[in-house]
DSSP file (Angstrom, degrees, kcal/mol; ACC not computed):
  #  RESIDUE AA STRUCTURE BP1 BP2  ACC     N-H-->O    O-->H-N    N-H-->O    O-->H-N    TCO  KAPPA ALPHA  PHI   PSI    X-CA   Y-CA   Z-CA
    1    1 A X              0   0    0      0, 0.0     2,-0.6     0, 0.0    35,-0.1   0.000 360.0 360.0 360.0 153.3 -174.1   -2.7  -28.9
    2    2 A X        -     0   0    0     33,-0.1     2,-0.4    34,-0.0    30,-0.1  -0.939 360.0-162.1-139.4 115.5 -175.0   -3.8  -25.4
    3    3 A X        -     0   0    0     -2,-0.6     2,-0.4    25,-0.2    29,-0.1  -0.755  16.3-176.3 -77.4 121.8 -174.0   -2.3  -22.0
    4    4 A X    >>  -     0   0    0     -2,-0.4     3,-1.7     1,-0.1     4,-1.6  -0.850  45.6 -88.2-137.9-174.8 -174.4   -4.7  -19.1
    5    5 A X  T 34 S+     0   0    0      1,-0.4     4,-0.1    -2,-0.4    20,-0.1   0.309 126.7  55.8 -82.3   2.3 -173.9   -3.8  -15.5
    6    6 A X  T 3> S+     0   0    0      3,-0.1     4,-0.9     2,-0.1    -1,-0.4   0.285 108.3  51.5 -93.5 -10.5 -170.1   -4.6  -15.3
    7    7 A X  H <> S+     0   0    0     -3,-1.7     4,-1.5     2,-0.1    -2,-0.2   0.930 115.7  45.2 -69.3 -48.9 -169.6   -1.9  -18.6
    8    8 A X  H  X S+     0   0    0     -4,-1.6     4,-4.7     1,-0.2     5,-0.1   0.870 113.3  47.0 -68.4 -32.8 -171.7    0.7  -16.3
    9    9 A X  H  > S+     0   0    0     -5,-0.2     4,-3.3     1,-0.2    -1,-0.2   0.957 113.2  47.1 -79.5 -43.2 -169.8    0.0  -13.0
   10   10 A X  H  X S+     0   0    0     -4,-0.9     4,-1.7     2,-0.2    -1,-0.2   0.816 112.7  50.0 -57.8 -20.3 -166.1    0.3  -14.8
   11   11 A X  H  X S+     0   0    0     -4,-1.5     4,-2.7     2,-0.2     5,-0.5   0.938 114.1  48.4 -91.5 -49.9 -167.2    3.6  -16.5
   12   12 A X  H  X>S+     0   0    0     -4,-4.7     5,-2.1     2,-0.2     4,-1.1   0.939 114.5  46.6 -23.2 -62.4 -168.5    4.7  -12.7
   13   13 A X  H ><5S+     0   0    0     -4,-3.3     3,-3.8     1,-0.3    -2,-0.2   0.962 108.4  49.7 -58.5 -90.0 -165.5    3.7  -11.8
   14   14 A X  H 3<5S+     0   0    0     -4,-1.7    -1,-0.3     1,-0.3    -2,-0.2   0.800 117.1  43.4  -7.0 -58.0 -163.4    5.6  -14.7
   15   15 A X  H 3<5S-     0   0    0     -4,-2.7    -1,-0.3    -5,-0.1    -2,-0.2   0.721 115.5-114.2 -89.3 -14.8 -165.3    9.1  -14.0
   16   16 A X  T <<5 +     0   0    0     -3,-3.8     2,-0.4    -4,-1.1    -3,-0.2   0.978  63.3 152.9  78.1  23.7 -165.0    8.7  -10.2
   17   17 A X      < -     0   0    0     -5,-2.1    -1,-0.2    -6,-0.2    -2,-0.1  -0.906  43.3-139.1-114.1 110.1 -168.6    8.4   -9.7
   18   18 A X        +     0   0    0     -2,-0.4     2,-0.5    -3,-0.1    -6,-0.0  -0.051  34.3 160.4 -38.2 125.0 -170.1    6.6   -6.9
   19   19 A X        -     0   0    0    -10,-0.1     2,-0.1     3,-0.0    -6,-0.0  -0.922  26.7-144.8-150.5 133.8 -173.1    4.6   -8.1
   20   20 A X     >  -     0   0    0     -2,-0.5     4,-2.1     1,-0.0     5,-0.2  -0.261  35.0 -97.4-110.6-174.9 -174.6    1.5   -6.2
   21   21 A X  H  > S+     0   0    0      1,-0.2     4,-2.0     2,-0.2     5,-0.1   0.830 125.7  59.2 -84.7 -24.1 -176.2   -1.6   -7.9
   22   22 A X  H  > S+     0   0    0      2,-0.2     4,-1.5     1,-0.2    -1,-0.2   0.930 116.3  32.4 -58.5 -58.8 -179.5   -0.2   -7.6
   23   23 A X  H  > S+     0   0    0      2,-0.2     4,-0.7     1,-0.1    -2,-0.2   0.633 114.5  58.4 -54.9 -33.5 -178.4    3.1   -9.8
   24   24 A X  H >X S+     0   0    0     -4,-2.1     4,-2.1     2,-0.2     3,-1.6   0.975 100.2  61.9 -81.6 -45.7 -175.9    1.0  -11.9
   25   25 A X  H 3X S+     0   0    0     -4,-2.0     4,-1.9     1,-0.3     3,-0.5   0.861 114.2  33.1 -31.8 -67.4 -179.4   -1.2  -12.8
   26   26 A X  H 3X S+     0   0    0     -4,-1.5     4,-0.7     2,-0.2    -1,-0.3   0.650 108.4  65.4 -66.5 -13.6 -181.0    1.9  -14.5
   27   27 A X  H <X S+     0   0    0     -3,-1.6     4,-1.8    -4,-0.7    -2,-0.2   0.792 107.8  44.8 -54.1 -52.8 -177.9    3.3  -15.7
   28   28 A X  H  X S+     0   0    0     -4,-2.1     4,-1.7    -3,-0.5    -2,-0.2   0.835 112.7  45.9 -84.0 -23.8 -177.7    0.2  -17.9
   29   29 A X  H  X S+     0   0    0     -4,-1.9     4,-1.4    -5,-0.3    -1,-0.3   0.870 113.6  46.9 -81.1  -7.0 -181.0    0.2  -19.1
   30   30 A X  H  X S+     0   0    0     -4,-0.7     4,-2.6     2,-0.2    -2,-0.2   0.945 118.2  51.1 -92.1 -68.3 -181.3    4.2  -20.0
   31   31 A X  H  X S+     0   0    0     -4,-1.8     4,-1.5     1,-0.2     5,-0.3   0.821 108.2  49.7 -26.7 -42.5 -177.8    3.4  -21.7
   32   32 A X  H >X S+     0   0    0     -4,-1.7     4,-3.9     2,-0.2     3,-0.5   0.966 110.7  48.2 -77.2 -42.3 -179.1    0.6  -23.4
   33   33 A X  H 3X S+     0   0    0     -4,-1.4     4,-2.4     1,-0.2    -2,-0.2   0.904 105.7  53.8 -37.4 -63.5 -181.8    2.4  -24.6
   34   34 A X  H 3X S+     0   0    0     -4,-2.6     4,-1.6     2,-0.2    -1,-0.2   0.727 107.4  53.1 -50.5 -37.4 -179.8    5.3  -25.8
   35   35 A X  H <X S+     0   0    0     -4,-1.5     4,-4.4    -3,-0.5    -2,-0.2   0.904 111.0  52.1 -75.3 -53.3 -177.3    2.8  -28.1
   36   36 A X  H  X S+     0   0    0     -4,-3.9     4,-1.3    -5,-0.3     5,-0.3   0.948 108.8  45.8 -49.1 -47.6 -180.7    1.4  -29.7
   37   37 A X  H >< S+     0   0    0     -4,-2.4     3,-3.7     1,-0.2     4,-0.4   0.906 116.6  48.4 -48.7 -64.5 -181.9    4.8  -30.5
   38   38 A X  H >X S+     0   0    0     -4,-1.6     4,-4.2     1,-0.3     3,-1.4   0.875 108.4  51.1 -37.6 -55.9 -178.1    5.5  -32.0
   39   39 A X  H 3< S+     0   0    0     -4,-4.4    -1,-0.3     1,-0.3    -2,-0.2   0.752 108.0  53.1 -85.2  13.0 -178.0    2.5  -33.9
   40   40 A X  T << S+     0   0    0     -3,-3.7    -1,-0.3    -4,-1.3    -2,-0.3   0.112 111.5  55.2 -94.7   8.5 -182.1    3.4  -35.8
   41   41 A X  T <4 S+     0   0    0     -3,-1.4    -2,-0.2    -4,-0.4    -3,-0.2   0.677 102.5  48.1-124.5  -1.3 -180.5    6.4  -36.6
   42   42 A X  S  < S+     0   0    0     -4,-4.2    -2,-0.1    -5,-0.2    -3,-0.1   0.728  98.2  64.8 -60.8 -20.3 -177.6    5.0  -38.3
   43   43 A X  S    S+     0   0    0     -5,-0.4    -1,-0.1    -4,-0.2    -2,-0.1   0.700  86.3 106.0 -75.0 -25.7 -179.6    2.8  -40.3
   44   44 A X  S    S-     0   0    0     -4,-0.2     2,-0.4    -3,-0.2    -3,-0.1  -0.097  70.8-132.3 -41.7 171.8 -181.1    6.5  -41.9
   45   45 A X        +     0   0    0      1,-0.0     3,-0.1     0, 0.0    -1,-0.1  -0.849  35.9 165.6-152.9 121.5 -179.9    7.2  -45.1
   46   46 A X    >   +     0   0    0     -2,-0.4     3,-0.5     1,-0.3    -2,-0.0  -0.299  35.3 120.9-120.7  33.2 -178.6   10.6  -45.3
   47   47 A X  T 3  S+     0   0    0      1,-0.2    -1,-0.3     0, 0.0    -3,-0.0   0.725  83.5  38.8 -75.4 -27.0 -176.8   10.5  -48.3
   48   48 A X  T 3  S+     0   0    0     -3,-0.1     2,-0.6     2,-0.1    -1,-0.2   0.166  89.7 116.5 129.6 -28.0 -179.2   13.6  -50.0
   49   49 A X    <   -     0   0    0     -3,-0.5    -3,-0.1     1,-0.0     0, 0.0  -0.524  67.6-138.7 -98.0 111.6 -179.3   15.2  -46.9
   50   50 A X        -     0   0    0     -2,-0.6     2,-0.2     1,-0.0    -2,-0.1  -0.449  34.5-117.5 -31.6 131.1 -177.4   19.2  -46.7
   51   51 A X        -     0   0    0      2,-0.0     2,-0.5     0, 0.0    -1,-0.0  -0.682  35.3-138.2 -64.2 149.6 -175.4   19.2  -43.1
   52   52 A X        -     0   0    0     -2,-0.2     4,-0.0     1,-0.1     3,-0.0  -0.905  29.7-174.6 -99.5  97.9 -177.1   22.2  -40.8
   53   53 A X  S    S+     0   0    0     -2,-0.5     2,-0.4     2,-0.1    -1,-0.1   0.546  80.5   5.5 -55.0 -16.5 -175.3   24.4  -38.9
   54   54 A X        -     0   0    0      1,-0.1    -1,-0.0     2,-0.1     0, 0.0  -0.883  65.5-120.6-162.7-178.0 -178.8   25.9  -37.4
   55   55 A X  S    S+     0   0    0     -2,-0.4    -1,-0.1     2,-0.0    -2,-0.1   0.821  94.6  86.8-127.7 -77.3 -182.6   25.1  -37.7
   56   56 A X  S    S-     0   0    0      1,-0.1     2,-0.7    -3,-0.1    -2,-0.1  -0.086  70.6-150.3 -20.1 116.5 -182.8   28.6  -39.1
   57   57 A X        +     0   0    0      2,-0.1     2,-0.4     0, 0.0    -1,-0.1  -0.558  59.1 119.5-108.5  53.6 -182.4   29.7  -42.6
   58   58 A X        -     0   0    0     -2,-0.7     2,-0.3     0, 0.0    -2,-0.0  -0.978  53.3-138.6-121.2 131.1 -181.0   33.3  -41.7
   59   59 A X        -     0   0    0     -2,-0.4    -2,-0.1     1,-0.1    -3,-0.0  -0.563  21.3-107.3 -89.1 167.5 -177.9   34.5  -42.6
   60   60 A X        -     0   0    0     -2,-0.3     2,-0.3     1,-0.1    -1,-0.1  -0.138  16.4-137.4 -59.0 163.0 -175.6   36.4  -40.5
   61   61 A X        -     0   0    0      2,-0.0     2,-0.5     0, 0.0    -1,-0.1  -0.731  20.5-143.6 -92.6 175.4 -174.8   40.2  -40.7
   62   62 A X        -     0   0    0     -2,-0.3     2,-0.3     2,-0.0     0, 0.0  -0.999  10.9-162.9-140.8 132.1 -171.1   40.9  -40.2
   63   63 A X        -     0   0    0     -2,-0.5     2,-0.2     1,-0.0    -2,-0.0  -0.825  33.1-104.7-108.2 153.3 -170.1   44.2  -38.3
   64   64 A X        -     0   0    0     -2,-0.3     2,-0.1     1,-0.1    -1,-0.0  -0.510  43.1-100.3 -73.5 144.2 -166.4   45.4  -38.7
   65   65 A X        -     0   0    0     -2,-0.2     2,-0.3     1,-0.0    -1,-0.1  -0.530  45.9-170.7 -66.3 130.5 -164.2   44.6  -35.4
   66   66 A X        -     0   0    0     -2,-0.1     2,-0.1    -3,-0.0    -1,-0.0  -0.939  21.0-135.1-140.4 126.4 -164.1   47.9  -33.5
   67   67 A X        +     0   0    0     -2,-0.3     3,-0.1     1,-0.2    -2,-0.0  -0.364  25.7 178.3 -82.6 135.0 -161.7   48.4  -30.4
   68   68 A X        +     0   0    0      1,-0.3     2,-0.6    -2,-0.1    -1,-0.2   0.838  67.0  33.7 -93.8 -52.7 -163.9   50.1  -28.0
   69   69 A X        -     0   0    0      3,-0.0     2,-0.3     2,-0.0    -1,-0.3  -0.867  68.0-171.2-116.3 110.0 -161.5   50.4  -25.0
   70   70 A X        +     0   0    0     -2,-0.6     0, 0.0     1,-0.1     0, 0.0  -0.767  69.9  23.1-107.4 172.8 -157.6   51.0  -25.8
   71   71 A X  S    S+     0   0    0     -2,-0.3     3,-0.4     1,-0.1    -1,-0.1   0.257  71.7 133.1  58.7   8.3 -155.5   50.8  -22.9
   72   72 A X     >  +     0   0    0      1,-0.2     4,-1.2     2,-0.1     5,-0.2   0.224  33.8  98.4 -69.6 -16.5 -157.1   48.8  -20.4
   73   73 A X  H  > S+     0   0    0      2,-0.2     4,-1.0     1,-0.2    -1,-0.2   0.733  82.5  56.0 -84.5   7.0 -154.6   46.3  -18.9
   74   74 A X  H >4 S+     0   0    0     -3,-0.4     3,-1.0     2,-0.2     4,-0.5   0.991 115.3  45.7 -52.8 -63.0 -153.5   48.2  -15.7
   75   75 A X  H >4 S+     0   0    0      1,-0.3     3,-2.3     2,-0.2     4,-0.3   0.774 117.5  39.3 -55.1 -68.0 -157.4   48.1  -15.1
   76   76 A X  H 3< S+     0   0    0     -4,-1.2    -1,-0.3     1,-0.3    -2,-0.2   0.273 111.4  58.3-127.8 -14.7 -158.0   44.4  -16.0
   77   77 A X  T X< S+     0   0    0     -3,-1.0     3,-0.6    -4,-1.0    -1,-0.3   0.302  91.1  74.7 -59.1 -10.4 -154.7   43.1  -14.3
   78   78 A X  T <  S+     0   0    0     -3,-2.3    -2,-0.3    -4,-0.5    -3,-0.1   0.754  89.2  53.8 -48.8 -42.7 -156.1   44.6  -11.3
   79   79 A X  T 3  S+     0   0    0     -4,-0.3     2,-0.7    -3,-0.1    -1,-0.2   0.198  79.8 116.9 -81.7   6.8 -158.6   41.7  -11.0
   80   80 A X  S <  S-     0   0    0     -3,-0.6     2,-2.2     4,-0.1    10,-0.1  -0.685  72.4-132.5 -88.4  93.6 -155.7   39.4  -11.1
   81   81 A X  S    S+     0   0    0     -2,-0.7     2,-0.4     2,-0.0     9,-0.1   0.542  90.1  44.5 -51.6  14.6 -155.6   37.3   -7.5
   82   82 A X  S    S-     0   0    0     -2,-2.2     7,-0.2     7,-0.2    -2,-0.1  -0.943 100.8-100.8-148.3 142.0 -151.7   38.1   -7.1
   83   83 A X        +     0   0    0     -2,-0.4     2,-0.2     5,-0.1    -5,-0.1  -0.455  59.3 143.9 -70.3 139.5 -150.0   41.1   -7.6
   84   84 A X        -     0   0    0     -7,-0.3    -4,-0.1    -2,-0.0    -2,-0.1  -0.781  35.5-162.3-178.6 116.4 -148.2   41.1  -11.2
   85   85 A X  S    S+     0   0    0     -2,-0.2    -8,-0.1     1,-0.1     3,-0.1   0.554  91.1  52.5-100.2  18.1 -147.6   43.6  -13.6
   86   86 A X  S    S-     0   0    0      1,-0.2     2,-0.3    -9,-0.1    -1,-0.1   0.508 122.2 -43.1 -92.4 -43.8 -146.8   41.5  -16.5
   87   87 A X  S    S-     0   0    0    -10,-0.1     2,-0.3    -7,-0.0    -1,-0.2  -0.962  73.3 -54.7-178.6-166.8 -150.0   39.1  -16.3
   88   88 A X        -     0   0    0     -2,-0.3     2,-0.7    -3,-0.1    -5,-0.1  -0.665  36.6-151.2 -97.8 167.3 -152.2   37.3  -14.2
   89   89 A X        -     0   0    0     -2,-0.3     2,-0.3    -7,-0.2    -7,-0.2  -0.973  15.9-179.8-133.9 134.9 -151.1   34.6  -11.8
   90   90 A X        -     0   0    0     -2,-0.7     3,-0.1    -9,-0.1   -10,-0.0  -0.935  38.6 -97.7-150.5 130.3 -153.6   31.8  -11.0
   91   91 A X        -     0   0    0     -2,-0.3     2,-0.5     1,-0.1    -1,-0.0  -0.115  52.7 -96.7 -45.0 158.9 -152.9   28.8   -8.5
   92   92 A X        -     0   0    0      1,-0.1    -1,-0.1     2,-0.0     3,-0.0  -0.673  38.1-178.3 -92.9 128.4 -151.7   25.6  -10.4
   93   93 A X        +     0   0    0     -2,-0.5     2,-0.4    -3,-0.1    -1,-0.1   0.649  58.3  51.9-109.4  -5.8 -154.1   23.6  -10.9
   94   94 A X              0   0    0      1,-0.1    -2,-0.0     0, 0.0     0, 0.0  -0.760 360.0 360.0-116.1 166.7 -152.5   20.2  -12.9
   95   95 A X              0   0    0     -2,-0.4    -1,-0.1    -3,-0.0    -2,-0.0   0.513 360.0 360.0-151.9 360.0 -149.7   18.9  -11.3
């Protein structure tokens, strides 16, 4: 797969990021670079291969869940930027 410098400027475009032709120029080669790497590491064959979830070969311990603090949502609806004693109220932020 191949990026060229009208892919880079519509994806600028798309995110709402300014980028001039100078910027877009290295944008496409780092990009291009980055799809060559992708596609030598599809070409592995990982069929043998365990999936990892960490690096590590330690298992976890497991603690029981233990309520430290009962009764707390006067306090922690205090921090709430409009007064409510039901919950918090936060500006709207989607419209």
């Amino acid at each position: 797969m191949a990026i060229d410098l009208k892919t880079v400027k519509h994806i600028s475009k798309l995110a709402r990021i300014s980028v001039n032709d100078e910027k877009a120029k290295k944008l496409e080669k780092d990009l291009n670079s980055i799809f060559k790497w992708i596609e030598q590491l599809n070409e592995l064959n990982t069929d043998k291969v365990e999936p990892l979830t960490s690096i590590a070969e330690t298992k976890l311990r497991l603690r029981k869940d233990k309520i430290l603090s009962e009764n707390i949502r006067d306090e922690i609806l205090k921090n709430s930027p409009k007064d409510n004693k039901d919950y918090f109220v936060v500006p709207k932020v989607v419209e």
